[in-house]
C-alpha positions as a LaTeX table, in Angstrom:
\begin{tabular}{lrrr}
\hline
Residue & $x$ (\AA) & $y$ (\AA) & $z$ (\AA) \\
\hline
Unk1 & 7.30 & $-25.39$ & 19.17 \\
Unk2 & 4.32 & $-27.40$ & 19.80 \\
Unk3 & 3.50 & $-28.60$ & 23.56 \\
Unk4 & 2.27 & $-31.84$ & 21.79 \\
Unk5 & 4.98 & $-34.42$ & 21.67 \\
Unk6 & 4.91 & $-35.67$ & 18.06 \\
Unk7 & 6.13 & $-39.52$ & 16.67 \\
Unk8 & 7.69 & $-39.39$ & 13.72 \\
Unk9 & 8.13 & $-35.53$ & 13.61 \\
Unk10 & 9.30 & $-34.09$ & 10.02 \\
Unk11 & 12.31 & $-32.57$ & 9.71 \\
Unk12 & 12.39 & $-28.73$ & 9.72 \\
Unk13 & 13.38 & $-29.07$ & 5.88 \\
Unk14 & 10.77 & $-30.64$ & 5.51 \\
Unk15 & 8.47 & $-28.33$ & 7.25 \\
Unk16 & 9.41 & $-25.75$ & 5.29 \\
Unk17 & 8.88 & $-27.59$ & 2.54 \\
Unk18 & 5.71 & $-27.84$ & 3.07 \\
Unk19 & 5.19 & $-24.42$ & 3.98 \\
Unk20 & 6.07 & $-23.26$ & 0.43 \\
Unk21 & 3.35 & $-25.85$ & $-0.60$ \\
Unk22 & 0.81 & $-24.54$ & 0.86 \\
Unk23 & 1.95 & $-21.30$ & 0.07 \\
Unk24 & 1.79 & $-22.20$ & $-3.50$ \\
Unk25 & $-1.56$ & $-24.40$ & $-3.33$ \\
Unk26 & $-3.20$ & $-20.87$ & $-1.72$ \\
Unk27 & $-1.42$ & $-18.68$ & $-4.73$ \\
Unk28 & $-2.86$ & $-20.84$ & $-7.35$ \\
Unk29 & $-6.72$ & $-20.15$ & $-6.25$ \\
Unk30 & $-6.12$ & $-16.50$ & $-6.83$ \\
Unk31 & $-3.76$ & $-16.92$ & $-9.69$ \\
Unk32 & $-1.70$ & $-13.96$ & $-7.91$ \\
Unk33 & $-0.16$ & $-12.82$ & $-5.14$ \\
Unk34 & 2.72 & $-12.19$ & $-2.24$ \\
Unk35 & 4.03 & $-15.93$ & $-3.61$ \\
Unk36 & 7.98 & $-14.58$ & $-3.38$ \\
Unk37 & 7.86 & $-13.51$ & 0.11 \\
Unk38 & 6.18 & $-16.46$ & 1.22 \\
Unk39 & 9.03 & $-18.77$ & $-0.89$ \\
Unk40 & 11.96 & $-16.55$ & 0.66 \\
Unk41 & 10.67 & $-17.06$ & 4.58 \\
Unk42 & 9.36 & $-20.48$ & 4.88 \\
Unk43 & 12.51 & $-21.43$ & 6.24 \\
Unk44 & 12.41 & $-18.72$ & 9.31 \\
Unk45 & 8.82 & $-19.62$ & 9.38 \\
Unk46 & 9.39 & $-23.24$ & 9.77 \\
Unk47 & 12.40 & $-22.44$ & 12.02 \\
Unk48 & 10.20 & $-20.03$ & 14.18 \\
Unk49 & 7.09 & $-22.67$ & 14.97 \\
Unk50 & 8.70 & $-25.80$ & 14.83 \\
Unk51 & 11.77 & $-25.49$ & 17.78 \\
Unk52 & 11.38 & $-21.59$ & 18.88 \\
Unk53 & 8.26 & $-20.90$ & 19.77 \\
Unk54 & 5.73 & $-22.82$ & 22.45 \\
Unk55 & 2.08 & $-22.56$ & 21.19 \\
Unk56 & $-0.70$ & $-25.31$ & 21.16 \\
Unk57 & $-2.41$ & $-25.91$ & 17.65 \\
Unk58 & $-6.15$ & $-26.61$ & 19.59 \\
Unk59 & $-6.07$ & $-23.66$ & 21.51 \\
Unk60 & $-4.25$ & $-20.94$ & 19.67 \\
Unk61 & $-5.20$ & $-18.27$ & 22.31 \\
Unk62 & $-4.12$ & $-20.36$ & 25.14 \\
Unk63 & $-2.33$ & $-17.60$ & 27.37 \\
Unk64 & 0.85 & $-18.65$ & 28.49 \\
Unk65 & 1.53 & $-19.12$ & 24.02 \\
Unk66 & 4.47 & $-16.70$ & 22.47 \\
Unk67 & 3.06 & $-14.17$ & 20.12 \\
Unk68 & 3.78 & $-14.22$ & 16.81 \\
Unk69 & 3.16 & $-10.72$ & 15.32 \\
Unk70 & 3.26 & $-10.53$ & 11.76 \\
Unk71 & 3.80 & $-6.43$ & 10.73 \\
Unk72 & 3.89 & $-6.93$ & 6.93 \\
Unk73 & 0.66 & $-8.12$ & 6.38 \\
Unk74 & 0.98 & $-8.81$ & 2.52 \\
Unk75 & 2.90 & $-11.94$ & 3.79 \\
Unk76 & $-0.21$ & $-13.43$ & 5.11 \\
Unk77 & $-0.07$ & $-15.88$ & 2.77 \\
Unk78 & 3.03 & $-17.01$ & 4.34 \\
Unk79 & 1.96 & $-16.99$ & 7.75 \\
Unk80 & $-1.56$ & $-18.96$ & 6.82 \\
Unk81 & 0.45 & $-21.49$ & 5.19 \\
Unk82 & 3.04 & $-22.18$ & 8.38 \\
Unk83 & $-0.20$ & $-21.83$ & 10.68 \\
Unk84 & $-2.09$ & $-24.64$ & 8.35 \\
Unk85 & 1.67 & $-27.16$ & 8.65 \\
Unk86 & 1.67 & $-26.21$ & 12.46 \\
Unk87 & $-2.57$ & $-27.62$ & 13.05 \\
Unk88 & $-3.59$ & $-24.29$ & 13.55 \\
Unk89 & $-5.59$ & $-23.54$ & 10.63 \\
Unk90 & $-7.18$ & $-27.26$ & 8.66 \\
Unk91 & $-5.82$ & $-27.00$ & 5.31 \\
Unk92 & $-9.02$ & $-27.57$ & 3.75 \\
Unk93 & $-9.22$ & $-24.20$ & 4.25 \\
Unk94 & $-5.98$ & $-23.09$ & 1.76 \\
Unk95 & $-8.84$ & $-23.58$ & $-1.21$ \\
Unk96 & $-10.75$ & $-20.54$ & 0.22 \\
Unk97 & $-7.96$ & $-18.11$ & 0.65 \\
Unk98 & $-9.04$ & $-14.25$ & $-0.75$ \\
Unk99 & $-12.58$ & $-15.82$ & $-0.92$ \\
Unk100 & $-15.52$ & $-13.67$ & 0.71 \\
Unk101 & $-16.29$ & $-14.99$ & 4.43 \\
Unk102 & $-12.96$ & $-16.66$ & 4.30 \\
Unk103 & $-10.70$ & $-17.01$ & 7.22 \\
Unk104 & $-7.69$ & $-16.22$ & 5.22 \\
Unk105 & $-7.72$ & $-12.78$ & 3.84 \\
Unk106 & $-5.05$ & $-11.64$ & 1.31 \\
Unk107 & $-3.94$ & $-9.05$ & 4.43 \\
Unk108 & $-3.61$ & $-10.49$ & 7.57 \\
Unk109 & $-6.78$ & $-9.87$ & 10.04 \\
Unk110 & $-6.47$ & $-11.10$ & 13.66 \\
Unk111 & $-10.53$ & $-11.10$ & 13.54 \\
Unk112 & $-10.63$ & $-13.44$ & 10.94 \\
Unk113 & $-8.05$ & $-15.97$ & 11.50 \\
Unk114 & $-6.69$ & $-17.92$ & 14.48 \\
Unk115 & $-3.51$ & $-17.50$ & 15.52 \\
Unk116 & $-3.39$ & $-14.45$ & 13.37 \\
Unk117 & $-2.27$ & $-11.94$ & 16.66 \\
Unk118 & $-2.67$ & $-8.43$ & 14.90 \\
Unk119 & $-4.11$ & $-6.93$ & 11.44 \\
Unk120 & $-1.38$ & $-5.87$ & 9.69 \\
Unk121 & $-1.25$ & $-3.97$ & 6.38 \\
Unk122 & 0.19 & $-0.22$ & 7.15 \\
Unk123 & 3.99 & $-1.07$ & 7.24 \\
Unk124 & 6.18 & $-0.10$ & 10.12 \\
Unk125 & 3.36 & $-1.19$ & 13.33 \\
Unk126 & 4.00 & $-4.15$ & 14.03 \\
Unk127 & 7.48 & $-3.81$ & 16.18 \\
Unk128 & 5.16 & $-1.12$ & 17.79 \\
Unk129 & 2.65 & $-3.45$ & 18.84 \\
Unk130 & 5.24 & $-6.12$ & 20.00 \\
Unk131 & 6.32 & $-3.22$ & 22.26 \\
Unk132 & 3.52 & $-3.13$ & 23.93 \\
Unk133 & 2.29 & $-6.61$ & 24.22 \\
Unk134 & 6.52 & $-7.52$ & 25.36 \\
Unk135 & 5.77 & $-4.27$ & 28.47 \\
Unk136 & 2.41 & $-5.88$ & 28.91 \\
Unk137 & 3.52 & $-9.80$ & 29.71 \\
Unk138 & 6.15 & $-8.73$ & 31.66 \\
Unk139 & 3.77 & $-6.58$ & 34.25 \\
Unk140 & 2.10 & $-9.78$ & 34.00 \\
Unk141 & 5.11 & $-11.57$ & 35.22 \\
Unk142 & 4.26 & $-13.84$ & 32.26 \\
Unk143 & 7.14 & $-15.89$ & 30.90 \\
Unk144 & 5.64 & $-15.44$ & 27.05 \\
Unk145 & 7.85 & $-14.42$ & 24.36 \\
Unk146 & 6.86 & $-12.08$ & 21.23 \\
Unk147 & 8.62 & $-12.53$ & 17.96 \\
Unk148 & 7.77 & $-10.01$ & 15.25 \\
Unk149 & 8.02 & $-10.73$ & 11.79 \\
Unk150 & 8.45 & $-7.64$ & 9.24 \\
Unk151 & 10.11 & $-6.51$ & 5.88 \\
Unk152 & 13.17 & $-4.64$ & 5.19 \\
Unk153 & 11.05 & $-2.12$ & 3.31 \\
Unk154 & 9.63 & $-1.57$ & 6.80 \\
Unk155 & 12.83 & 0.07 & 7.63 \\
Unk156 & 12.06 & 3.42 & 6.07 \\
Unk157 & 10.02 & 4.11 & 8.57 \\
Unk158 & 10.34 & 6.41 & 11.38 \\
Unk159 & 7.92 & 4.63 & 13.55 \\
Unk160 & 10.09 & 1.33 & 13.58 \\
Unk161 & 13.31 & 3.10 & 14.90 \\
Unk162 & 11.54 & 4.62 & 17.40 \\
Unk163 & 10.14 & 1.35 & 18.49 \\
Unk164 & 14.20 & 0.12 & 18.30 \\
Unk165 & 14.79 & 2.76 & 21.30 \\
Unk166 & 11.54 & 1.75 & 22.96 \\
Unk167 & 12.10 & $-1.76$ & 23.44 \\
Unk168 & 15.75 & $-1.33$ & 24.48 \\
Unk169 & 14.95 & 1.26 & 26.75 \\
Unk170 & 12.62 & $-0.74$ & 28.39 \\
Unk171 & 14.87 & $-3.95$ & 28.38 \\
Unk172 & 12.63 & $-5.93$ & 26.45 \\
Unk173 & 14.23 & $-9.17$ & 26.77 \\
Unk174 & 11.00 & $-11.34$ & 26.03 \\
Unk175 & 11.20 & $-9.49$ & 22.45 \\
Unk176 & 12.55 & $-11.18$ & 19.38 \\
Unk177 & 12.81 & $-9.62$ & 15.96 \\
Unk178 & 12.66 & $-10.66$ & 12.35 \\
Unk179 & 14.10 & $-8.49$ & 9.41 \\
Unk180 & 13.19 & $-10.21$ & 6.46 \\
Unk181 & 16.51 & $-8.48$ & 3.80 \\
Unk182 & 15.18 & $-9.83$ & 0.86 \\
Unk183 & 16.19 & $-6.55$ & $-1.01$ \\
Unk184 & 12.55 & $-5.77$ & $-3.17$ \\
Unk185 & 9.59 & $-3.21$ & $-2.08$ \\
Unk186 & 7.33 & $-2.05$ & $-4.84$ \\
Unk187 & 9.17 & 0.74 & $-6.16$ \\
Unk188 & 12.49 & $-1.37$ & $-6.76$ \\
Unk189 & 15.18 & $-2.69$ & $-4.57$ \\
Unk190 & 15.05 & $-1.79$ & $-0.83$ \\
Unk191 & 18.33 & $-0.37$ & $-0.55$ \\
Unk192 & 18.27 & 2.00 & $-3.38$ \\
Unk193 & 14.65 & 3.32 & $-2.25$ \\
Unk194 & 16.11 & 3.57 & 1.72 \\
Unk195 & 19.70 & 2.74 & 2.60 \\
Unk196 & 19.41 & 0.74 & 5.25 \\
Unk197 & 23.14 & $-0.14$ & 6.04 \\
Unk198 & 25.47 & $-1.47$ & 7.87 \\
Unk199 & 22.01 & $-2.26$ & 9.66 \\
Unk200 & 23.95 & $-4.72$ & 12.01 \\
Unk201 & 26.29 & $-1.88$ & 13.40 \\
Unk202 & 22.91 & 0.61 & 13.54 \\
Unk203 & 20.58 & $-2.18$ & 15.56 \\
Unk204 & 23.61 & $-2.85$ & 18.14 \\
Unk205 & 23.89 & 0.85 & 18.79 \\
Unk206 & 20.10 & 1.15 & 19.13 \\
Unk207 & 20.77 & $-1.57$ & 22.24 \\
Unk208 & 19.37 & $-4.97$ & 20.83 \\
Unk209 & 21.17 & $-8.26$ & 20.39 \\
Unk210 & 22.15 & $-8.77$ & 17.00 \\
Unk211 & 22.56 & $-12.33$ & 14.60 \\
Unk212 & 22.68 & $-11.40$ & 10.97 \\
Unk213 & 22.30 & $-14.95$ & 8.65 \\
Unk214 & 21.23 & $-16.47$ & 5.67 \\
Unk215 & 17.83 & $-16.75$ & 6.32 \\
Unk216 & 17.52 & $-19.69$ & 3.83 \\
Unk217 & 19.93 & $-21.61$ & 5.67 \\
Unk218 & 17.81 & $-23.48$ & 7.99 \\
Unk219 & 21.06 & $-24.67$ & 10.13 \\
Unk220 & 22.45 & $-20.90$ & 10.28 \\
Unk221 & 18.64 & $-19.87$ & 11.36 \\
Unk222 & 17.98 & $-22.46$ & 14.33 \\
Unk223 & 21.70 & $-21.34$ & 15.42 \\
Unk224 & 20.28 & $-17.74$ & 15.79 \\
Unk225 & 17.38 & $-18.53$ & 17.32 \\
Unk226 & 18.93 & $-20.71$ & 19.64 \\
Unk227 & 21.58 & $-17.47$ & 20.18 \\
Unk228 & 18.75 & $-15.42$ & 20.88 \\
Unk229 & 16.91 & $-17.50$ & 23.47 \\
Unk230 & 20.50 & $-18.22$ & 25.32 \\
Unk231 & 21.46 & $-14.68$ & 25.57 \\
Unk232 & 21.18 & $-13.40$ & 29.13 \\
Unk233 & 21.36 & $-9.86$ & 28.82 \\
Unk234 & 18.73 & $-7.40$ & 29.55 \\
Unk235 & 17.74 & $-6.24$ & 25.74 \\
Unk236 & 16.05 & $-7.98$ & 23.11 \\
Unk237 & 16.66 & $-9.35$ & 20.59 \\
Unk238 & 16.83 & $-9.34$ & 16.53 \\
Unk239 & 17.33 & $-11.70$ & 13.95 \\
Unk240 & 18.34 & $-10.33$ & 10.70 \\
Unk241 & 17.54 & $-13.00$ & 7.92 \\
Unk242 & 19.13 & $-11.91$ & 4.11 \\
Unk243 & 16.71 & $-14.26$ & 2.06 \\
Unk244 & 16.26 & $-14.79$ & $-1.84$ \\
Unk245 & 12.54 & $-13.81$ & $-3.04$ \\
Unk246 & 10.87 & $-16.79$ & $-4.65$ \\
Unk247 & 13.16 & $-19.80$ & $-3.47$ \\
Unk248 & 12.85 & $-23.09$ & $-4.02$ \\
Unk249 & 11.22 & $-22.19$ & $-6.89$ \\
Unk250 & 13.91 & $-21.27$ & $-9.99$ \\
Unk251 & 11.70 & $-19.26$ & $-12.56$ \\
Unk252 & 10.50 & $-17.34$ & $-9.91$ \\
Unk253 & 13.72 & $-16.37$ & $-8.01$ \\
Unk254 & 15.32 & $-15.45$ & $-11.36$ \\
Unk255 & 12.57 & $-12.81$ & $-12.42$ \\
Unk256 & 13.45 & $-9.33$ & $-11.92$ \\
Unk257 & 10.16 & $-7.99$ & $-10.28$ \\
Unk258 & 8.63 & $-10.02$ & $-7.90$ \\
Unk259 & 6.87 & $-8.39$ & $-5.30$ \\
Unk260 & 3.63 & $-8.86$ & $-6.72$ \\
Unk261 & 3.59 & $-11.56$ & $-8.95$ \\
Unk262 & 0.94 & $-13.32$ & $-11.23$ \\
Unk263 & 1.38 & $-16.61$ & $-12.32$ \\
Unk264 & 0.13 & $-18.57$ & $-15.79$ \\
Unk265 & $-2.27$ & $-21.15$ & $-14.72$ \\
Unk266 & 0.07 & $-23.73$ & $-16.34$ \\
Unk267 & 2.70 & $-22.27$ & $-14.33$ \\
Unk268 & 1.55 & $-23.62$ & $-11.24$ \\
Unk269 & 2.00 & $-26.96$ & $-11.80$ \\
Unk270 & 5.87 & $-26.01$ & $-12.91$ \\
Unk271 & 6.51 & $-24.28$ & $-10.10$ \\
Unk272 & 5.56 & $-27.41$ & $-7.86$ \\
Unk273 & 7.65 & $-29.48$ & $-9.70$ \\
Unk274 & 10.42 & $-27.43$ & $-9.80$ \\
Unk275 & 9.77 & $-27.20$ & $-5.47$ \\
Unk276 & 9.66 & $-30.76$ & $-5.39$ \\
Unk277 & 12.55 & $-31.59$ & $-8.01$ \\
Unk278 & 14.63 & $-29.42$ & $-5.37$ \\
Unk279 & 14.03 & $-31.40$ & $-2.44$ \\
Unk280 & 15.07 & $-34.41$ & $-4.37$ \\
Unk281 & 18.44 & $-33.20$ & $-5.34$ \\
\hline
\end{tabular}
């Protein structure tokens, strides 16, 4: 969370709440976009900078900060919108997103955007990089934590289950990771493309401390957070988050193919009603 002591801080519903806003404010200048993703995770999001993680919104490369590494880079939309709720990024800026010289790119770009800690785009890095950066604050003796963000699609690839026996290996207890199980890649549903389970069972044998929940139950997600940062053994740790693409939004979650989706421009309007109508009932 925030070092800043808040009055009157919103509720983490309400956070992500607003997360999905801005997500959806962002999707409407382009029309198009990753809008699902960003729907399914605002809750982990919200969960993630609003009670796990210390960072300061004035300073976002103020060095004792945790890292939050975001591997699928498609969600940057996601990530821009939680960074613009927690202060980091104004959200004057949401009206520029995918714009030339903007600071929000539709794929995430550290050089571009603060807070933004790596580019991400080729699928299957970023528990790589969180690797590296966990080894490299601990020969710091830093007490900074890294929390790594990525897809379940991400899972068909070699290069993340290598990182799985890297960071156990090395007892990387300042390492927390996010499997967003949302069930949809491009080429159809992630567990007929790749199959992927019982992942639980397969991440406890490769060494890491395991929560599996329903990462749009904002209760069930602070509890494995809060699981995560209480654990005391030497190996890090993973959060596996089973989430439903486009929710809080109805239409959306109830269309078949929605890893890419464009959006009528009348349907914008609906789909912020429907967000709003939902945190009224």
């Amino acid at each position: 969370m925030s070092t800043n002591t808040l009055v009157n801080t919103p509720t983490l519903a309400q956070r992500a709440r607003n997360i999905r806003r801005n997500a959806l404010r962002m999707g409407e200048v382009q029309g198009q976009g990753y809008i699902a993703q960003a729907l399914d995770i605002s809750d982990v999001l919200a969960v993630a900078y609003f009670h796990a993680m210390r960072y300061r919104p004035e300073e976002p490369t103020w060095e004792d900060r945790d890292r939050f590494l975001l591997s699928n880079g498609h969600y940057a939309i996601a990530l821009y919108a939680a960074l613009i709720e927690a202060g980091i990024i104004p959200e004057a800026e949401l009206e520029t997103y995918g714009f030339d010289e903007s600071r929000l790119p539709m794929s995430g770009m550290a050089s571009y955007t603060p807070g933004m800690e790596m580019s991400g785009g080729s699928l299957g890095l970023g528990l790589s990089i969180a690797v590296g950066m966990g080894l490299g604050l601990k020969q710091k003796g830093s007490k900074s934590r890294v929390f790594t963000l990525f897809s379940d699609g991400e899972l068909d690839e070699g290069s993340k289950w290598e990182a799985m026996m890297s960071a156990a290996h090395h007892k990387l207890d300042n390492l927390v990771a996010i499997i967003d199980v949302n069930n949809q890649q491009a080429d159809g549903p992630s567990k007929q493309m790749m199959g992927f389970e019982p992942l639980v069972d397969k991440l406890e044998a490769f060494g890491w401390f395991v929560r599996r929940v329903d990462g749009n139950d904002i209760d069930a997600v602070v509890a494995a957070f809060d699981a995560a940062s209480l654990h005391t053994e030497p190996q890090p740790r993973v959060i596996v988050a089973d989430t439903l693409m486009g929710k809080g939004v109805p239409f959306l979650e109830q269309r078949e193919k929605n890893h890419f989706i464009r959006v009528e421009a009348h349907e914008w309007k609906l789909a912020l009603a429907e967000l709003d109508a939902g945190d009224r009932s």
